[in-house]
Steps between C-alpha positions, in 0.01 A plus 500: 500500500518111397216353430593129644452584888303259706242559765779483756751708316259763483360555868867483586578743236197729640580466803876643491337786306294566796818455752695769316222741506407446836878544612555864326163563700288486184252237666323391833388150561234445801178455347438124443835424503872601651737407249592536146479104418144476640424797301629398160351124565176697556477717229645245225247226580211787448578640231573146320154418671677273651361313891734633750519165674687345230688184482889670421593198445274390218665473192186628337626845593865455420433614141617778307254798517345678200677874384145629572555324860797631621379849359201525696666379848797794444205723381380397832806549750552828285171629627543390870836661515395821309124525652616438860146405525486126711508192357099402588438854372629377180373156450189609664514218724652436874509137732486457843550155659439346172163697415488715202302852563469782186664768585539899342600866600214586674617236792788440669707166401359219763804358708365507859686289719215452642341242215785264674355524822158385343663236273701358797210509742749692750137674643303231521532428870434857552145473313154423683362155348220714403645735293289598218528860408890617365545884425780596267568871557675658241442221254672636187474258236334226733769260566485441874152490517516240191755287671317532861142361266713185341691420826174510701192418299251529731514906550412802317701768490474844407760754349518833587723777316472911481631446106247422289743420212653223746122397565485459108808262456373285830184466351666321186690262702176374766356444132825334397451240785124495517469587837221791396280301768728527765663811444354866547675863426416812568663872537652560822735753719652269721186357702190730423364272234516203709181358632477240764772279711749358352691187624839517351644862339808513251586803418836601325500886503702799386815484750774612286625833727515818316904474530516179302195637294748759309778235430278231341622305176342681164312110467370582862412842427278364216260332736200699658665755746160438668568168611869519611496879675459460937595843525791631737594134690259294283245453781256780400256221367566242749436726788153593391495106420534340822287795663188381261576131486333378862145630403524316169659143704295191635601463838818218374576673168829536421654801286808432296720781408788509253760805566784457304834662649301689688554290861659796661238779440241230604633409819559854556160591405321208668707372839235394687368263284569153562569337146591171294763539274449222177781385349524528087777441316634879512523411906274550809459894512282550200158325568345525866145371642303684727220346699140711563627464879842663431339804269268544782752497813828617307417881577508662174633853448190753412 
């Protein structure tokens, strides 16, 4: 291995390693990013402690790197092909919309499409002037309910997860952002822990069907079963969700629901209920809206 590669060289260089592993099916991209170059960019910058929002085109960084350098990085790549353990397990570290959350095993990697929805302000029509109380059900490491705090700074909001390991890592990050005065957590199955009305519910809950359960990437498979498993059609949660969810509503709460690939098992499971489809950037069938008035009139299955 030369010893003269620059910053550039390298993430390319990484990132072909990555592309032939991941095209003999020795790697699965998905969590944080969907490609080999975003990977490699990713993984370089960290482990150079490096900002990941770096000017390329500084020629600051268009230097030869050190032996001990380039070692580390393929070190690095070496260990993400090998480990098949994701990227933010690795670094320890995951982003969404440009926020920075800690991140380990004991949660799943934060990439709900549903932090774009908050960023974007695609449900603020939908919200009550008033809102003050946010639930986020199923927290993991805290993300959502993080992002909901900074986008909206006059609520509190309080997390809710059955894993108390995934309770551990969220607590780290509302400490991370200092939102311990804003934020709450607590131990939950779905909705048993939560006390009073809540005006706006995000919830993004195991929906992965038990077909695509047993053909998950090994870097998938790594992640808490816990918080991926919905059982036969991936709707075992969300069925006992949207049952619960009215008593725990203020009469103009809205819930938001993130389901994946999961459209077809929800519209079987649910026709009667009149929804609002979000658009995200993976399209307009993975994020829907329900209203307290369509939970209460969209005659649920028992």
């Amino acid at each position: 291995m030369t010893s003269a590669l620059t910053l550039s060289a390298l993430v390319a260089l990484s990132a072909q390693q990555l592309k032939v592993a991941h095209a003999a099916g020795q790697l699965s991209f998905g969590q944080g990013t969907t490609n080999a170059d975003d990977e490699a960019a990713w993984l370089v910058l960290w482990r150079l402690g490096l900002p990941l929002d770096i000017d390329w085109g500084d020629p600051a960084y268009d230097v030869a790197l050190s032996p001990q350098q380039v070692a580390d990085v393929q070190a690095l790549i070496q260990q993400r092909i090998d480990s098949r353990q994701p990227a933010a397990y690795l670094t320890q570290e995951a982003w969404l919309q440009g926020v920075s959350f800690y991140i380990d095993e004991r949660a799943i990697v934060p990439r709900s499409l549903m932090a774009e929805v908050l960023a974007e302000g695609s449900i603020d029509p939908w919200l009550d002037p008033h809102t003050t109380r946010v639930l986020d059900l199923c927290t993991g490491n805290g993300s959502l309910g993080i992002l909901a705090a900074l986008a909206f700074p006059d609520i509190t909001v309080v997390g809710l997860d059955l894993s108390k390991d995934a309770l551990e890592v969220a607590h780290i990050n509302i400490e991370r952002h200092g939102l311990q005065a804003r934020m709450t957590l607590a131990q939950s199955d779905g909705l048993r822990q939560a006390e009073g009305l809540f005006d706006l519910i995000l919830c993004n809950p195991p929906y992965v069907n038990s077909q695509s359960m047993a053909t998950l990437p090994a870097e998938f498979k790594a992640e808490p079963a816990l918080a991926l498993a919905g059982g036969d059609d991936g709707m075992d949660f969300i069925r006992q969700l949207l049952r619960d969810a009215p008593a725990h509503m203020s009469e103009h709460a809205v819930l938001v629901l993130e389901i994946g690939h999961e459209r077809d098992h929800f519209e079987a499971a649910f026709p009667h209920l009149d929804v609002v489809w979000l658009s995200t950037s993976a399209g307009d069938d993975q994020v829907l809206l329900l209203t307290h008035t369509a939970l209460t009139q969209g005659a649920l299955p028992p």
